[in-house]
C-alpha positions as CSV (number, residue, x, y, z in Angstrom):
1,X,-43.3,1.1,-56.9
2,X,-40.0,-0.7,-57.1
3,X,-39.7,-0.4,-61.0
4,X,-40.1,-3.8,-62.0
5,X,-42.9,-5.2,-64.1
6,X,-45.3,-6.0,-61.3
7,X,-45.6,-3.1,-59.2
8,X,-45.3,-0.5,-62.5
9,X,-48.5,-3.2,-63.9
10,X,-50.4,-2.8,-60.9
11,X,-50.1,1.0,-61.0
12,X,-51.4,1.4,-65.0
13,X,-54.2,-0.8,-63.8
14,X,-55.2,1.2,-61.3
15,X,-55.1,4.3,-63.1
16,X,-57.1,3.1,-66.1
17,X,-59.6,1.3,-63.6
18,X,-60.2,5.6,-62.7
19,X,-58.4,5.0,-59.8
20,X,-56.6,8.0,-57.7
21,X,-52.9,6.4,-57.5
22,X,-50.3,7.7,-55.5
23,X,-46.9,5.9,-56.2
24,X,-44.4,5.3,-53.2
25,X,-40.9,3.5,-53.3
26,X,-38.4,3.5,-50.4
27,X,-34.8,3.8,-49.6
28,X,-33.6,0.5,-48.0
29,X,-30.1,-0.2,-46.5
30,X,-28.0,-1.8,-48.8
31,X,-24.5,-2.8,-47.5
32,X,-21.6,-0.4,-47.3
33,X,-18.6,-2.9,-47.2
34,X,-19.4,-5.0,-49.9
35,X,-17.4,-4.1,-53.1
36,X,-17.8,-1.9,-55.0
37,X,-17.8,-3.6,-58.5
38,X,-20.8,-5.7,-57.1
39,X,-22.7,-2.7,-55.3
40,X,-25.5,-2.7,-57.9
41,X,-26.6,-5.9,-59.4
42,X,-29.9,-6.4,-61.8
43,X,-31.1,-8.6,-60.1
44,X,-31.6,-6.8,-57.0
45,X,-34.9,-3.9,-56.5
46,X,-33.1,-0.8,-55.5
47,X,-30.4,-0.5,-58.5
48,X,-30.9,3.2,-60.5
49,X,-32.1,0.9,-63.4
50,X,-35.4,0.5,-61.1
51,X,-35.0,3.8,-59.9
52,X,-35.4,5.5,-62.7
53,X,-37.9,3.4,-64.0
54,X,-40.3,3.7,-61.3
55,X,-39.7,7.6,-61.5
56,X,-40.6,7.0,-65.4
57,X,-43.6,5.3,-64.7
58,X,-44.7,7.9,-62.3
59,X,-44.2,10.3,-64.5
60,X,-46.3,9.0,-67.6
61,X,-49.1,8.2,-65.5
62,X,-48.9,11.7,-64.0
63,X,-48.9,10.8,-60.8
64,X,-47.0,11.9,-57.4
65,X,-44.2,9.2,-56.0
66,X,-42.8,9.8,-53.0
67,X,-39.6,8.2,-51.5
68,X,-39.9,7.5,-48.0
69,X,-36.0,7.1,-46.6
70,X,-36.4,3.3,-44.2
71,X,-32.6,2.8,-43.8
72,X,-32.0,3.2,-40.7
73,X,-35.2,1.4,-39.7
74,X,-34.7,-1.5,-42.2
75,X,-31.1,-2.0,-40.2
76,X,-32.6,-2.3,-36.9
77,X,-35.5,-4.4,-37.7
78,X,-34.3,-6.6,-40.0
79,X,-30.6,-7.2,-40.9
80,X,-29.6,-6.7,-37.5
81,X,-32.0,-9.9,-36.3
82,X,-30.5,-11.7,-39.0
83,X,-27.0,-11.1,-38.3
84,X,-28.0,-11.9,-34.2
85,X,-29.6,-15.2,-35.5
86,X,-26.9,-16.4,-37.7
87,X,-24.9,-15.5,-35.1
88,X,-27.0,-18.2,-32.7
89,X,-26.6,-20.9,-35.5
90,X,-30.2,-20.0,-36.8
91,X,-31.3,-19.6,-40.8
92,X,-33.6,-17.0,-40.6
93,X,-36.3,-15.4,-43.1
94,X,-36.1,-11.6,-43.0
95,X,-38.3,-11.4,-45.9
96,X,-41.3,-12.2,-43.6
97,X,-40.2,-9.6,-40.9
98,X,-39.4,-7.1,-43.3
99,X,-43.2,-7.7,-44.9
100,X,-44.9,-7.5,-41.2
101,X,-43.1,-4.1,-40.1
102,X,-41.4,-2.2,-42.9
103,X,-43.3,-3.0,-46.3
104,X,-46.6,-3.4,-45.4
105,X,-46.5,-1.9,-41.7
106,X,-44.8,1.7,-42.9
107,X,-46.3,2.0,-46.3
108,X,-50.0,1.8,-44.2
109,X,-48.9,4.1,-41.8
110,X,-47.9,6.2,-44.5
111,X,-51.1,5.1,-46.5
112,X,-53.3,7.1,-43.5
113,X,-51.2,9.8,-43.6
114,X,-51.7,10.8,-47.0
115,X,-55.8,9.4,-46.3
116,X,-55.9,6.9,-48.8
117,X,-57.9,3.8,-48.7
118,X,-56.0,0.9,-49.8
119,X,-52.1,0.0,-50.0
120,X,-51.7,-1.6,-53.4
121,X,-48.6,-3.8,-54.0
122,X,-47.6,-5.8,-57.1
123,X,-47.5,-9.3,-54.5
124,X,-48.9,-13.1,-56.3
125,X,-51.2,-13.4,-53.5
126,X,-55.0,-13.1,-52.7
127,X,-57.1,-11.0,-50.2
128,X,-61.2,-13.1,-49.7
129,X,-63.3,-11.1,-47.1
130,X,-65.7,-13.6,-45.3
131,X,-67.6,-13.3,-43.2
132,X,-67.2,-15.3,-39.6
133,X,-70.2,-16.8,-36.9
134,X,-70.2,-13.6,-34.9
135,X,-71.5,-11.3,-37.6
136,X,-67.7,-9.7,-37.9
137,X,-65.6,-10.0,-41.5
138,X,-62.3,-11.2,-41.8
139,X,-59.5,-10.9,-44.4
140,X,-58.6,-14.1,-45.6
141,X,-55.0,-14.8,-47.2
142,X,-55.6,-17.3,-50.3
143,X,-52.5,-18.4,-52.3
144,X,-51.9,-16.6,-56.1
145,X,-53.9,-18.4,-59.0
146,X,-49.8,-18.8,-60.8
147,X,-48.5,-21.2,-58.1
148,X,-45.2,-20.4,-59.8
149,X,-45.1,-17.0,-58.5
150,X,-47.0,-17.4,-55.2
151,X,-45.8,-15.3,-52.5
152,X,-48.6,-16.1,-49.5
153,X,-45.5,-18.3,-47.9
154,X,-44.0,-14.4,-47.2
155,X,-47.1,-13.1,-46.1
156,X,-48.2,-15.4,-43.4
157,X,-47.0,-12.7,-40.6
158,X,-49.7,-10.1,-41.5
159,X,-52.4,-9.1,-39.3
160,X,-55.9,-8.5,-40.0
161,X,-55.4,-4.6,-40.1
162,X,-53.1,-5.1,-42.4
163,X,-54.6,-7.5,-44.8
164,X,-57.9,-5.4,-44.6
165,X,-55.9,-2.4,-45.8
166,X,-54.3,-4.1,-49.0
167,X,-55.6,-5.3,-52.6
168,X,-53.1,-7.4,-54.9
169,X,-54.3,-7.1,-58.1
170,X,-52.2,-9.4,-59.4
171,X,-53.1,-12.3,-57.6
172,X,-55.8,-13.8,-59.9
173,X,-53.3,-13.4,-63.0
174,X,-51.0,-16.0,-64.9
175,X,-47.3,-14.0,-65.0
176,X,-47.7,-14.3,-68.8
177,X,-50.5,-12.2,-68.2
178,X,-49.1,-9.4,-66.2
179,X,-46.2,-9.5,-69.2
180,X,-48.7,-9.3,-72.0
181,X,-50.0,-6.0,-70.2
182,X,-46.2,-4.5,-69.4
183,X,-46.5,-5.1,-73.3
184,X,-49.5,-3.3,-73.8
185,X,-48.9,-1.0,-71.6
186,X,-45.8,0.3,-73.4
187,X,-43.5,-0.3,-70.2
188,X,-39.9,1.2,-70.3
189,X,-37.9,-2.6,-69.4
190,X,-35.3,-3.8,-71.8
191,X,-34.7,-7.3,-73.0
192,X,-32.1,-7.8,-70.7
193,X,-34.6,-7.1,-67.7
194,X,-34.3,-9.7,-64.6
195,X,-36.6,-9.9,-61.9
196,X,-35.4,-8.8,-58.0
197,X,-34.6,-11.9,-56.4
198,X,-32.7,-13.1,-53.5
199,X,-32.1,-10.9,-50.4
200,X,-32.0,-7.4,-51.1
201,X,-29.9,-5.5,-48.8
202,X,-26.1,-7.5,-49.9
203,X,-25.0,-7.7,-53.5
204,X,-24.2,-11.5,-53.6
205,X,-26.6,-14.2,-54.7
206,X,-26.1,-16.1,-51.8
207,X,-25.2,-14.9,-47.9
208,X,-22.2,-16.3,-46.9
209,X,-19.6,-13.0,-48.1
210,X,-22.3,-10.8,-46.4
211,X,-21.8,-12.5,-43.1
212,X,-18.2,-12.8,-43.5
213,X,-18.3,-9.2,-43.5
214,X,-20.0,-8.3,-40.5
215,X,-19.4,-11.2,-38.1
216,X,-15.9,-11.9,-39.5
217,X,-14.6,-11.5,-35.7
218,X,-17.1,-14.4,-34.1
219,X,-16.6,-16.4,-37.0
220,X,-14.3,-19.6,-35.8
221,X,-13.2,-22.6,-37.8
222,X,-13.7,-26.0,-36.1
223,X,-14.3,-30.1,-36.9
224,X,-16.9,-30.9,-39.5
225,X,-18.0,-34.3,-37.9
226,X,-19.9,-37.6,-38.5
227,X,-22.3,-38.3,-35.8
228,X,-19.9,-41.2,-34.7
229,X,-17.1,-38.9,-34.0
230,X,-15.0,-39.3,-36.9
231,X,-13.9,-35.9,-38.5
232,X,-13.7,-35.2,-42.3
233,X,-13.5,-31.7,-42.8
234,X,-13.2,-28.5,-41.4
235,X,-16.1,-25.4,-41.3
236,X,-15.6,-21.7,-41.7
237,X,-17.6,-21.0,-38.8
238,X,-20.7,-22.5,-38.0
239,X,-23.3,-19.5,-38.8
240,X,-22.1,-19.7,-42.5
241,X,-24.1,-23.3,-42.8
242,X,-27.7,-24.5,-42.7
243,X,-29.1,-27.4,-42.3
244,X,-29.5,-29.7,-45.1
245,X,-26.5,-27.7,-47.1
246,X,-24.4,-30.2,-49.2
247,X,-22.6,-28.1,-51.4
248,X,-19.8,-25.9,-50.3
249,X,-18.6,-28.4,-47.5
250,X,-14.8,-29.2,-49.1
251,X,-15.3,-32.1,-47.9
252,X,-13.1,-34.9,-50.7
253,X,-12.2,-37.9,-51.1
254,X,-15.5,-39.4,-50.4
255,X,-18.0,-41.1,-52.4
256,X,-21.0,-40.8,-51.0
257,X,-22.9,-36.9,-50.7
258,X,-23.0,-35.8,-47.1
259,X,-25.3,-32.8,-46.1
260,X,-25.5,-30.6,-42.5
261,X,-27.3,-32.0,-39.9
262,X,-26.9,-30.3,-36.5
263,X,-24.3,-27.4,-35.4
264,X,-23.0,-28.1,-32.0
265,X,-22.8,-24.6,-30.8
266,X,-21.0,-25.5,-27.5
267,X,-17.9,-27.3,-28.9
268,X,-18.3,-25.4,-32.5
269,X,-18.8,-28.5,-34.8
270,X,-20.8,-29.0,-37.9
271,X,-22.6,-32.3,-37.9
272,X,-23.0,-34.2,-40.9
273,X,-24.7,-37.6,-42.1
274,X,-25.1,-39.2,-45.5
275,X,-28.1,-37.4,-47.5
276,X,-31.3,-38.4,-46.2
277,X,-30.2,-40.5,-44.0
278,X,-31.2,-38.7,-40.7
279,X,-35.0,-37.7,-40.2
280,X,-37.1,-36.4,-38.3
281,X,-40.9,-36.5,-37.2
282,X,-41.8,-33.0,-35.8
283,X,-40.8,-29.7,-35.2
284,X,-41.1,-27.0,-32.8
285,X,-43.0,-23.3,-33.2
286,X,-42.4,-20.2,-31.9
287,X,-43.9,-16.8,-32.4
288,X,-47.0,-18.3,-33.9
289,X,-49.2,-16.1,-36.4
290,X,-52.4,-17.3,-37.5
291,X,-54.3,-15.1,-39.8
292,X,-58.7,-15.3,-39.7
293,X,-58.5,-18.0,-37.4
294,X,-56.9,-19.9,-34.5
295,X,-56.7,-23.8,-34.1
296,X,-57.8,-24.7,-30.6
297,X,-55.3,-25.1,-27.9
298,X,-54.3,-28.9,-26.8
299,X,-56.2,-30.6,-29.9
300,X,-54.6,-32.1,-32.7
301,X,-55.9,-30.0,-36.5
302,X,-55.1,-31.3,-39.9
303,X,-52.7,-29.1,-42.1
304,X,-50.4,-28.8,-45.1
305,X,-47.3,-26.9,-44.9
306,X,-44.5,-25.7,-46.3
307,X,-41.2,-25.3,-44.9
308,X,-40.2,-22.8,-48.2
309,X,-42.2,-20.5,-50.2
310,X,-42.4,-22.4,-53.3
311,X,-41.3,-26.3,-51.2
312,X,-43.6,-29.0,-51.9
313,X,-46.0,-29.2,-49.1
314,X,-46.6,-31.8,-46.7
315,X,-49.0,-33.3,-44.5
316,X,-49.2,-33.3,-41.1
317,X,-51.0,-32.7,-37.4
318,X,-50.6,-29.4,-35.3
319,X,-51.3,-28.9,-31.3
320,X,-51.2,-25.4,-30.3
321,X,-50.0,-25.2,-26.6
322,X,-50.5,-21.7,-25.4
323,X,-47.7,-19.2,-27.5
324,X,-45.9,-22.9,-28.8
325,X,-47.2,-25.5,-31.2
326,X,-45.7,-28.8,-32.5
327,X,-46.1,-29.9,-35.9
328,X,-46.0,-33.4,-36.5
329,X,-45.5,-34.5,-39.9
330,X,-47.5,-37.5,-41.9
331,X,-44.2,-39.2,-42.6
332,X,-40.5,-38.4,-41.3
333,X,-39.2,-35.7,-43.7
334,X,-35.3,-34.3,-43.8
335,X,-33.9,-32.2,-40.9
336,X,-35.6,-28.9,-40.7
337,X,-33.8,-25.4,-40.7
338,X,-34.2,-23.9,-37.0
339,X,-35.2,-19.9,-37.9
340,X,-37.0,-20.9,-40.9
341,X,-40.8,-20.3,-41.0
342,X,-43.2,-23.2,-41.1
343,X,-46.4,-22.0,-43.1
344,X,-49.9,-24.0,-42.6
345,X,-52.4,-24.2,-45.5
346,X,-55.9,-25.5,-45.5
347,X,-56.4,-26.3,-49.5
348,X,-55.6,-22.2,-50.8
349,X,-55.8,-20.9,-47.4
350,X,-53.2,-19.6,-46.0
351,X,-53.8,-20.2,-41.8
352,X,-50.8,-19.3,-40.5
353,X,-47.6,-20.6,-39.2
354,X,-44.5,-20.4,-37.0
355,X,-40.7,-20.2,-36.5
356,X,-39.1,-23.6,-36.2
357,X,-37.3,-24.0,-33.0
C-alpha cells in the first residue's frame, strides 16, 4: 500500500470481495545528500502525503499495515548496481531489479510469513494460468487491458513462484475505471494528487544531479566528438549521457540536431552523429529471463519487443545461444541503450527478455 489510488483501490476491492486483507508498505532508501527543499516531491511514492494516506486507508478498512524497513537492502541491491553501471557507461533499469528482489521477492517472503495466500499489488498487468503438454500449470504474464498504463515491460524479470503467488486486480480495468471507484470508494486524494513516477529513491525528475552526487569524484570532462574526429563540444562525464540523448549536449552553433551515439570509455569521449543517421540491425542479451516458456537454443523465433515500457514495439528474430541471445530486428532501428532491458512479446504475452549488451 503506497497510498496512491491504485494500491488503496485494490485494497477496498479486496475487502468488499470478503476478502481477509492485510496491508503492507515499506521504507525505501531515499537519498541523504540531495537538498533539502527537494527531499519530498509529489510525485514521488514515499512522501508523508502517501504515508499518511495509506495509514488512512488502513485504518477505515480496519485492517493491519505493517511497515517493513528495506533501506539498507534497497541500497545494496539496487542503487548501488545502478551507480556501478553508470559508472561502466551503462543506462540501467533498476525498476525491474527492484520488482524481481525487493517488491515482489520480500513482500512474498513476508507474504508466508504472515501465511497468506496471495500478494496483491495495485500493477496494470495480467496473471493467465495455463496449462502446459506435461500436465504442469504455468503463470502466464499478459499485458494490462489500458495499454496506457501497462506495466508487464517491468515485470518481465519474475519467476514462476513469483507470478503464481500474485493477483493484479487491476489489470483488466480502464484507469478511468479504477478512478471512478477511488470516487466511489470515498478515497482521501486531493485535486492536486499526482501519480509516483520516475525513479523513486532521488528527488529530481531526471538522474543526472543524483549521479553528480555520488560519483562526482570519477566523473571527468572530455571531447564530445563526430565520428570523423572533429570535436564540437565538451561532456560532463560520460556516465551522465545515454544513447540517443539530444538535449542537454550545449552543443551551439549548429543547425542540424545531433544525438549520443557511442561513449568511448577508453579515451573518455562522447560520440555523436546527426539524428537518425547511425543504425543498427541487432543487439546483444545478457542475463536472459523468459517467463512460461523458453525459445529453443540455436533456432531463429519470431517476436515483438520493446526496448521501453510504453516504446512502440518492433519486429524482429531472436537465437538463444546458451545464457546469450541476439536479437535481430525487421528493419535497422536507432542505436540501442547498453543496460537497458529488451522485452519480447508474442501478441499480449509477455515471453521474456534480456539486458542489451
Amino acid at each position: 500500500m503506497s497510498g496512491g489510488i491504485d494500491s488503496s483501490v485494490v485494497a477496498h476491492l479486496l475487502k468488499e470481495q470478503g476478502h481477509e486483507v492485510i496491508g503492507v508498505r515499506f521504507n525505501l532508501w531515499v537519498d541523504p545528500l540531495a537538498p533539502a527543499l527537494a527531499q519530498i516531491l509529489p510525485s514521488k511514492c514515499c512522501t508523508t502525503q502517501n504515508v499518511s494516506r495509506a495509514s488512512a486507508v488502513a485504518k477505515k478498512l480496519n485492517i493491519p499495515l505493517h511497515i517493513l524497513d528495506l533501506e539498507d537492502e534497497f541500497k545494496k541491491t539496487v542503487v548501488d548496481p545502478y551507480l556501478e553501471a553508470h559508472r561502466k557507461g551503462l543506462t540501467p533499469n533498476p525498476c525491474i531489479g527492484c520488482n524481481r528482489t525487493i517488491k515482489f521477492g520480500k513482500l512474498i517472503e513476508l507474504m508466508h510469513e504472515l501465511g497468506c495466500e496471495k500478494l496483491a499489488t495495485g500493477h496494470y498487468a495480467r496473471i493467465e494460468m495455463r496449462s502446459t503438454d506435461d500436465g504442469s500449470t504455468k503463470a502466464v504474464l499478459l499485458e494490462a487491458v489500458d495499454k496506457k498504463k501497462d506495466q508487464s515491460y517491468y515485470l518481465y524479470g519474475l519467476d514462476q513462484p513469483q507470478l503464481q503467488s500474485v493477483m493484479f486486480p487491476l489489470g483488466a480495468m480502464q484507469k478511468s475505471d479504477v478512478y471512478a471507484l477511488a470516487k466511489h470508494f470515498d478515497l482521501p486524494i486531493s485535486e492536486s494528487y499526482r501519480e509516483s513516477q520516475d525513479l523513486c529513491f532521488f528527488p529530481e525528475k531526471t538522474p543526472q544531479e543524483f549521479l553528480k552526487r555520488h560519483l562526482g569524484p570519477s566523473l571527468a570532462s572530455g571531447e564530445i566528438v563526430r565520428r570523423d574526429g572533429k570535436i564540437v563540444g565538451t561532456h560532463d562525464g560520460l556516465a551522465l549521457y545515454t544513447l540517443g540523448q539530444r538535449r542537454g549536449l550545449k552543443i551551439g552553433g549548429l543547425q542540424i540536431p545531433l544525438e549520443v551515439v557511442a561513449k568511448d570509455m577508453e579515451n573518455n569521449r562522447l560520440m555523436v552523429a546527426t539524428k537518425d543517421e547511425e543504425k543498427i540491425e541487432d543487439v546483444t542479451l545478457s542475463d536472459l529471463r523468459f517467463i512460461s516458456w523458453k525459445p529453443t537454443d540455436d533456432t531463429q523465433a519470431s517476436f515483438e519487443c520493446r526496448t521501453r515500457s510504453l516504446g512502440i514495439r518492433r519486429r524482429g528474430l531472436l537465437q538463444v545461444k546458451k545464457d546469450m541471445a541476439i536479437f535481430r530486428f525487421s528493419s535497422p532501428v536507432t542505436v540501442q541503450s547498453p543496460g537497458q532491458s529488451l522485452v519480447l512479446y508474442r501478441n499480449e504475452e509477455v515471453v521474456g527478455g534480456g539486458i542489451i549488451n
